[in-house]
N, C-alpha and C positions, 0 to 999 in steps of 0.2 A: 496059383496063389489063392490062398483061403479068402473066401468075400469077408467083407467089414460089415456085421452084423449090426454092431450096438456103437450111436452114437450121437453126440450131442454137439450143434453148433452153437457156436459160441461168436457171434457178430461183435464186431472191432465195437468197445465201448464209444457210443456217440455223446461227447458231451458239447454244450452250447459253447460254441465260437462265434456267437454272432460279433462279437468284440475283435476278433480274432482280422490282423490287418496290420501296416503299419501307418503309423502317424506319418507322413509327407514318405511315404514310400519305405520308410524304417523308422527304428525308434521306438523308445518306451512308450506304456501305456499311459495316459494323462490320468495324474492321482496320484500314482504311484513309483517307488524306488527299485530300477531293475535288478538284477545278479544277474554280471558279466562272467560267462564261461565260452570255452574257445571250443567250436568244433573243426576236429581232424578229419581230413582222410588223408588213408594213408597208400601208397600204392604199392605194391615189391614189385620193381620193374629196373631188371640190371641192365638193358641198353636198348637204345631207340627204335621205336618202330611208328609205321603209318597207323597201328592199332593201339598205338599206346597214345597218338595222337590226337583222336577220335574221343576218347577216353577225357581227357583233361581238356580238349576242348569242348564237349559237350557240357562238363562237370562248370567249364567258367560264362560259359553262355547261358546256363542257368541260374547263376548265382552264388554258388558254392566257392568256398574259401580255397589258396593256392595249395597245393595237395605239397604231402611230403615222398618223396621215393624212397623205399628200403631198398637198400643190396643194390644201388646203382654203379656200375661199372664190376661187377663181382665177376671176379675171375679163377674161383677157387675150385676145389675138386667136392666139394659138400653137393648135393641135391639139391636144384633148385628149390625144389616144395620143400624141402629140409630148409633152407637157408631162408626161406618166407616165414617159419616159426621163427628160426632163434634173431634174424635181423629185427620181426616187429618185438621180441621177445625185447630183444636190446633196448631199442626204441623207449619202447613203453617204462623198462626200469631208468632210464634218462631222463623221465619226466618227473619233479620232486612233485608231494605229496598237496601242493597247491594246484594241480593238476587233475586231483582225481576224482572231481565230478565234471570233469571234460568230456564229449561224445566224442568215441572215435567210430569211423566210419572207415571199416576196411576190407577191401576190394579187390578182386583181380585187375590187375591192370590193362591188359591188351582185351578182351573181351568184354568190357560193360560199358554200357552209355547211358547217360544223364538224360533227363527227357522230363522233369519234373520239379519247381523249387526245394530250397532244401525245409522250409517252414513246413512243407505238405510230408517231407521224408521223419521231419523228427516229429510232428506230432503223432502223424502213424506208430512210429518205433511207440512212444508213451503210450495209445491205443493196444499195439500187441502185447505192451507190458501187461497195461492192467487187466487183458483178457486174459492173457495166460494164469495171472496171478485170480482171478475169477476162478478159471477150471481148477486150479492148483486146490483153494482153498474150498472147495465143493467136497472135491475126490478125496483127499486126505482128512475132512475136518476130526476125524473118527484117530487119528494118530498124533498123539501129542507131540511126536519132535518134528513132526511134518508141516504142524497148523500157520508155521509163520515162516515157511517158506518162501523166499521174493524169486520172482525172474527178472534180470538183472543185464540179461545179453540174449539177442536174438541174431538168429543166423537162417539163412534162406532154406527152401526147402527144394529136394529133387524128387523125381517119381522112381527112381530105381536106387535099390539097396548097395549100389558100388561104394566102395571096393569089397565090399562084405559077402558073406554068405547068408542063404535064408537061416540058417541055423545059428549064426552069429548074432550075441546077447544086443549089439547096435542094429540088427535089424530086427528081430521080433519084439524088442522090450520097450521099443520109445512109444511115444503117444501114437494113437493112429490121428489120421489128419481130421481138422474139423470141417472141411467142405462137408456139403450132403452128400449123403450116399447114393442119393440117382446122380450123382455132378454130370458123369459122362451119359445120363440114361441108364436103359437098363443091362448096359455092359460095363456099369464103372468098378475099377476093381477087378477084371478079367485081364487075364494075359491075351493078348494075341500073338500075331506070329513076324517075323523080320521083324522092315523099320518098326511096323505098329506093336511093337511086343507089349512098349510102357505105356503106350500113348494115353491111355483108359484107366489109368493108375491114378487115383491122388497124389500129391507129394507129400511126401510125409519124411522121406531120411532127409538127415541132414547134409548141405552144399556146404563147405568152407568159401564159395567163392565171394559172399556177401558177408560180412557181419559189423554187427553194429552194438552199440554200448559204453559204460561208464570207462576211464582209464583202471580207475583202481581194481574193477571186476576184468576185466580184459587183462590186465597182468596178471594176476591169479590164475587161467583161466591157461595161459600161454608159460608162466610158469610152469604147469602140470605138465605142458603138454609138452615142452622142453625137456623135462627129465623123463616120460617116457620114450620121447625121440634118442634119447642117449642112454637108453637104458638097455645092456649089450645081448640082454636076454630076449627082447621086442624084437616082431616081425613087424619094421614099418619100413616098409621099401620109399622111404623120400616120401614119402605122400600124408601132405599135409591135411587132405581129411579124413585118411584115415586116422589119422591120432586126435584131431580132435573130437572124430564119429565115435572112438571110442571113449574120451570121456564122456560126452553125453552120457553116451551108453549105462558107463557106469552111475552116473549122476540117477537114471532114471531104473537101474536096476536095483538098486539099494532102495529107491521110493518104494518098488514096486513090492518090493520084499518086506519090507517092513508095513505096506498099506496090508500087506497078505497076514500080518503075521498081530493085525488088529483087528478080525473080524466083528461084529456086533453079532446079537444072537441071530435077527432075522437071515444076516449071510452066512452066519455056519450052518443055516436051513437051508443055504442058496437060493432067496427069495428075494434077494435084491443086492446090487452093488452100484457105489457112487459113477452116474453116468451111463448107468446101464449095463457096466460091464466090468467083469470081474479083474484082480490082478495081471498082471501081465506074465508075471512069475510066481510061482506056489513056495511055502515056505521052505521045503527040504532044497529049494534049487540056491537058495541064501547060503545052504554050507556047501554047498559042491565047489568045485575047485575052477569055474566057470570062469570067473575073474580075480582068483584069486584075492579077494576082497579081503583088507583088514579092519580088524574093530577098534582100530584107531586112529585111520587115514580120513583124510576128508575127501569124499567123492559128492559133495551137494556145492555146483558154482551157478546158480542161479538160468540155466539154460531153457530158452524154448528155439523154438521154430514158427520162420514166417508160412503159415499152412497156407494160408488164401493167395498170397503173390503181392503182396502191397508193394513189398521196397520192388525186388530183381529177381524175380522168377526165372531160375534158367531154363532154355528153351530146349536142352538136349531131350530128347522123347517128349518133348511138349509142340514142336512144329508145327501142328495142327490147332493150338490151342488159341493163338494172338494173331493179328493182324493191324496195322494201320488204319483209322478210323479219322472220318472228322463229324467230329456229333452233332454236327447240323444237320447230318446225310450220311449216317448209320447203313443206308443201303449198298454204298461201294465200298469193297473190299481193297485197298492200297496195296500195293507191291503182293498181292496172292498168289500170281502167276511164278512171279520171283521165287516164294518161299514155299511154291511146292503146294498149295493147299489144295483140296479135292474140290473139284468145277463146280459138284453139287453141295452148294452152302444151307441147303432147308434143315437141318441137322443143329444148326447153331440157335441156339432158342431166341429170339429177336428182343425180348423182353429186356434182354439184360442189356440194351445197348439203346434206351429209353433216354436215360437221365446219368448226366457227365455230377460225380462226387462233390459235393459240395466243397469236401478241402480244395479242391483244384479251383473250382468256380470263385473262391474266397482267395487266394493266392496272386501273387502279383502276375498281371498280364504278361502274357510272352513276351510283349514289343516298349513293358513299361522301362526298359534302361537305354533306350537304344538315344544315340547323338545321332543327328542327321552327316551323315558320311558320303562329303561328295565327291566324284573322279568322274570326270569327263569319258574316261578309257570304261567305264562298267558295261556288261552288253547290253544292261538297262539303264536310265539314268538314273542317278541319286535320288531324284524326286519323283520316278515311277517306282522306286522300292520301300520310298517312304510313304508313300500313297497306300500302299500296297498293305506295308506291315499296320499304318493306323488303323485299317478296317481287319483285323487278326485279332482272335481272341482264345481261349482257351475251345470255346467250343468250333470253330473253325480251322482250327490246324491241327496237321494229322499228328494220332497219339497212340503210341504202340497198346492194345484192347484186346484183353482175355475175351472170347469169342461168347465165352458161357457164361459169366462173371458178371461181365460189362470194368471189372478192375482196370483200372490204366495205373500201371506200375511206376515208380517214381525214378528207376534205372531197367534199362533190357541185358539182362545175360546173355550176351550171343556167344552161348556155348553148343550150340545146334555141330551136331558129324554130317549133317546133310549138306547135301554138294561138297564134301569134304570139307567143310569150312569157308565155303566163299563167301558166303552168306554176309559175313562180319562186310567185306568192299560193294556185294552188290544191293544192300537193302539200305547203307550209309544215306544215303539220296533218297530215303522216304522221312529222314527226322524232319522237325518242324520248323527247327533254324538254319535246315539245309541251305537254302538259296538266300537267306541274308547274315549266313556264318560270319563272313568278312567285317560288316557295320556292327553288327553282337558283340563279337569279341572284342574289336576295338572299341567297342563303347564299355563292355566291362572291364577294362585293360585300362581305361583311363577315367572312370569312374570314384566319386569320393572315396574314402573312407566310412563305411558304415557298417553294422552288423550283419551275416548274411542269414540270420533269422533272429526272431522275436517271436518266445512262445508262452501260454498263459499255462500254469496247470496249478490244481489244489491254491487258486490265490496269489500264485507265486508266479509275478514277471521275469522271464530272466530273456538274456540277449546273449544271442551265439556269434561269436566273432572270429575272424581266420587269425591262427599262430603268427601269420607274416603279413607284413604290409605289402611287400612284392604282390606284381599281378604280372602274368603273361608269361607264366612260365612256372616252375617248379623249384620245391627245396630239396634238396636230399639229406637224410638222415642225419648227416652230418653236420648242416646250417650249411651246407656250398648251393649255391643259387643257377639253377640250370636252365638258359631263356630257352625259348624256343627254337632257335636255329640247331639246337642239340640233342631235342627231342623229336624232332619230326624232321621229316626228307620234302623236297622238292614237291614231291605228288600230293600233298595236305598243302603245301605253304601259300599255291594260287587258289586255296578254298574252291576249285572246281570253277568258277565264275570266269575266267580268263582275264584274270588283273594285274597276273604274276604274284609272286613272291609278297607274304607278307612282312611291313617290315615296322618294327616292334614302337608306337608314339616316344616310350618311356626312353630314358636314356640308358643304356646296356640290358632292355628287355630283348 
């Protein structure tokens, strides 16, 4: 792989939230008149699993609104990665236009867990906007149809170019990543060999397994990507990133072509280019029949990538790169035996595992929702686990921690091939509402009605609140209400604790 010569970080804009909190645990800012918008997530998960379990329950024990399920019960002969576009495709055109500054938050389902508020997830998403929109308006400023370009949807980033080719316009033409160029040392950017091939890579392609943004940009976006899916001349085997790897693609090779085809005088001397670095694509490659690009089509939907890991960093060739942390005591390594990491940790630079982010430190405590939950039958009592959680705070409970970074990510992608996948059941028991899952959930399961974030930005209050009143279970696509006994099995339902079977406060949760 060619090393990443020229580049420039670009750190998540830090703007002042010392304000940033809720009034008695939620709730408007005092002064002022909120906007009420709903955030989604959405999940494509057509029938039950202990992983799909994991999922929605981590997502409700942190605060996050009752998710919707696409493609539940789906029994058709379409691909399922196929049938994850045109279901949230559906989805999304279901929503009327009162809708379309709504966040949706959409995810894989059996693979990702919650680990973070959602206040800390959507200020971020705003953070990577206005960074990307930062580098955007740097690079381009020299191209006038380019200068008011917004990014508008972010999506996760992976270290390897699948399903692509190195020669393929979605992997050579997108951004290269903004971490530093020593990230890994002085082998970052090197291929190695077997498991370690990516491991020393940036990420920089695009993951479909996370994305996040506006409804009305996100139908757009899946629009597109539905008529390429059906488009009888396309090579898209069911796989949903690749068709969305390739709009990027496109999005970002029309940039690249046109930022080429603005030079200023000092860069047709080639003595300088925005960010240090030239085009990604030269002008003659704009007529080539590469992507067949028309001069009428719209290929600009507002797209970046999460470089740094904020939201859900997938772990697949990243294995080496995270570990469970409690940031009081940065020096033990949680579940590392588990996930494989190498005995000799002197390699990981200590520095970055100093000081736990402030959005986190600022966000509501892990144990601020909990009811005191008593049962005689617990293998602790009620009141040694209340004991327990009131002395727990963000900086004392473990938090899945980029090793280099010091980032603690707001969801973990457990998309790791290592051990085949077991990883997703044997590292479950290091999250940080492991052992009081059972009191969490039931305490957010019968918890008021309130917004599950309040966030400030440009002045403007607004309050994010779940689609459904329902708690303890799922909606599916349709508005049919799915409790829990129908989403998860036996082996989730005694939360590990030996209590049995959870069984739902609500009436038909």
């Amino acid at each position: 792989m060619e090393q990443i010569l020229h580049f420039i970080v670009y750190p998540p804009i830090q703007r002042d939230r010392a304000r940033d909190g809720y009034r008695n645990a939620v709730g408007a800012w005092k002064g002022t008149t909120p906007k009420r918008s709903q955030f989604h997530i959405y999940l494509p998960a057509t029938e039950p699993h202990t992983h799909l379990c994991y999922s929605t329950l981590s997502a409700r024990v942190n605060g996050y609104p009752t998710p919707t399920l696409g493609n539940w019960g789906y029994r058709g002969k379409i691909d399922g990665k196929s049938v994850k576009i045109i279901g949230f495709s559906d989805w999304l055109n279901g929503l009327d236009n009162t809708h379309d500054d709504d966040l949706v938050l959409l995810i894989d389902a059996y693979d990702i867990w919650f680990q973070l508020r959602p206040e800390v997830m959507i200020n971020r998403y705003y953070d990577m906007i206005d960074a990307a929109n930062s580098r955007a308006r740097k690079r381009y400023k020299n191209v006038p149809e380019l200068r008011n370009v917004e990014t508008k949807v972010i999506f996760s980033a992976q270290k390897e170019w699948w399903p692509y080719e190195p020669w393929d316009p979605p992997t050579y033409v997108v951004p290269y990543s903004t971490l530093p160029s020593d990230f890994y040392g002085p082998d970052t950017d090197t291929v190695g060999i077997g498991e370690a091939t990516w491991q020393k890579i940036r990420a920089r392609w695009l993951n479909s397994g996370t994305i996040i943004g506006p409804v009305k940009d996100l139908r757009d976006i899946f629009a597109r990507a539905r008529k390429l899916l059906m488009d009888p001349k396309a090579k898209y085997p069911g796989m949903d990133q690749q068709v969305v790897a390739q709009i990027f693609g496109e999005q970002e090779y029309v940039r690249e072509a046109k930022l080429a085809s603005h030079p200023t005088i000092p860069q047709r001397l080639g003595f300088w280019w925005p960010e240090g670095e030239p085009p990604r694509v030269s002008v003659p490659d704009f007529h080539r029949t590469v992507y067949n690009l028309s001069a009428t089509a719209r290929y600009e939907y507002g797209m970046s990538l999460d470089y740094t890991g904020l939201l859900a960093p997938p772990t697949v060739s990243a294995e080496d790169d995270a570990v469970w942390l409690r940031h009081n005591d940065t020096s033990t390594f949680l579940g590392a035996d588990v996930l494989g990491l190498p005995a000799d940790h002197s390699h990981y630079p200590p520095s970055t595992r100093t000081h736990l982010a402030q959005d986190i430190l600022r966000s509501r405590p892990p144990f601020a929702d909990v009811r005191k939950q008593k049962s005689s039958s617990s293998r602790s009592s009620s009141s040694d686990r209340d004991s327990d959680s009131k002395s727990l705070h963000w900086m004392t409970v473990p938090l899945f921690t980029n090793l280099y970074s010091g980032i603690v990510p707001t969801m973990i992608h457990q998309n790791t091939h290592r051990y085949k996948g077991r990883l997703r059941d044997d590292t479950w028991n290091q999250m940080w509402f492991y052992p009081y899952a059972r009191d969490l959930f039931t305490a957010a399961v019968t918890a008021p009605d309130e917004p599950v974030a309040v966030t400030r930005r440009g002045g403007e209050t607004r309050e994010w609140w779940s689609a459904y009143p329902e708690k303890g279970g799922v909606k599916t696509a349709e508005g049919l209400w799915v409790p829990w006994s129908r989403i998860c099995n036996t082996t989730l339902f005694d939360f590990h604790d030996g209590q049995g079977e959870w069984i739902s406060p609500q009436k038909g949760g």
